[in-house]
C-alpha positions, 0 to 999 in steps of 0.5 A: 538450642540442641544439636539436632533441634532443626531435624526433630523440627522438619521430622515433626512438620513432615509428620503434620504436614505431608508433602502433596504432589503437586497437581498437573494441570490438565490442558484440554485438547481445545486449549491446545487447539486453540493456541495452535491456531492463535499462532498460525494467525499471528505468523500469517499476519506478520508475513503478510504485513511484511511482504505487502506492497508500499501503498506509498511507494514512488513509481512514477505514472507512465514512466516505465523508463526510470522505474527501477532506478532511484530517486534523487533529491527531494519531491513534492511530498519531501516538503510536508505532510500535507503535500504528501497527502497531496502528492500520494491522492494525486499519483494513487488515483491516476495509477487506478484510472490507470488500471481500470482502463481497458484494453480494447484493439479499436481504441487503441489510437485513441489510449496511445494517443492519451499516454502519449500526452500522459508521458509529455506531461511526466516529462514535465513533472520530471523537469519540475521536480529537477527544478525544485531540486536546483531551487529549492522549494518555492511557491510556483515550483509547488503549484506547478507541480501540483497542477502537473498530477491534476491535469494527468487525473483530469486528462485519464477522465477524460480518456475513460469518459471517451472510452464509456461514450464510444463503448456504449455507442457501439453498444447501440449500433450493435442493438441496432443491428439486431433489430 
């Protein structure tokens, strides 16, 4: 090939073929709007997915004592899955039974008198679980502690029971009263 073959080549092709400058692409305003916003609801649900409280989070019901320290040894949920479906039905619904109550001066005997049997039958979970740290896992341990989260659940029903009836007995007196 001559010298100067490659310069006459791109010479001529630059003659054929001029250089076009590439277009810009024109992002609307609503493009750009709408990227903004996808950005702020993708940061907002990664904090609030952070910062959310543990649905599962151990805090012993009634136990106010021993809610800061940690946990040692295994649990009840610890052992299965399936004890831990059961373990965390258990202890969600007495901590909403919990929360739903009411606090009213003239009951207040009686709602004492229910967490005291509540923090009882706590102490008797702890001991339970210690238990099944020490053992290991058995058959009765299992039940006993199983059985322990129902008669918290069954003892909060019957408080709000109590509490609706004498409620709602008041309630008639009161109607009573006015008429």
């Amino acid at each position: 090939m001559k010298q100067g073959h490659e310069d006459r080549f791109f010479a001529k092709l630059e003659e054929e073929l001029p250089q076009v400058p590439p277009k810009k692409k024109v992002i609307s305003l609503w493009m750009q709007i709408a990227a903004s916003v996808v950005i702020i609801l993708g940061l907002a649900l990664f904090y609030f997915n952070n910062t959310s409280v543990d649905p599962v989070e151990k805090v012993t019901v009634v136990d106010r004592e021993n809610a800061g320290k940690e946990r040692q040894g295994i649990s009840l949920g610890d052992l299965s899955p399936d004890l831990k479906k059961i373990e965390t039905y258990y202890t969600t619904n007495i901590n909403l039974q919990l929360a739903d109550l009411a606090d009213d001066p003239g009951n207040k005997e009686l709602v004492e008198s229910y967490m005291d049997r509540l923090a009882e039958l706590n102490t008797e979970y702890q001991r339970l679980n210690a238990e099944l740290n020490q053992l290991g896992p058995n058959d009765q341990t299992i039940s006993a502690l199983i059985n322990n989260l129902q008669l918290r659940l069954q003892l909060l029903q019957k408080l709000k029971s109590k509490l609706n009836q004498l409620k709602s007995s008041k309630n008639e007196q009161e109607s009573s009263n006015i008429v």
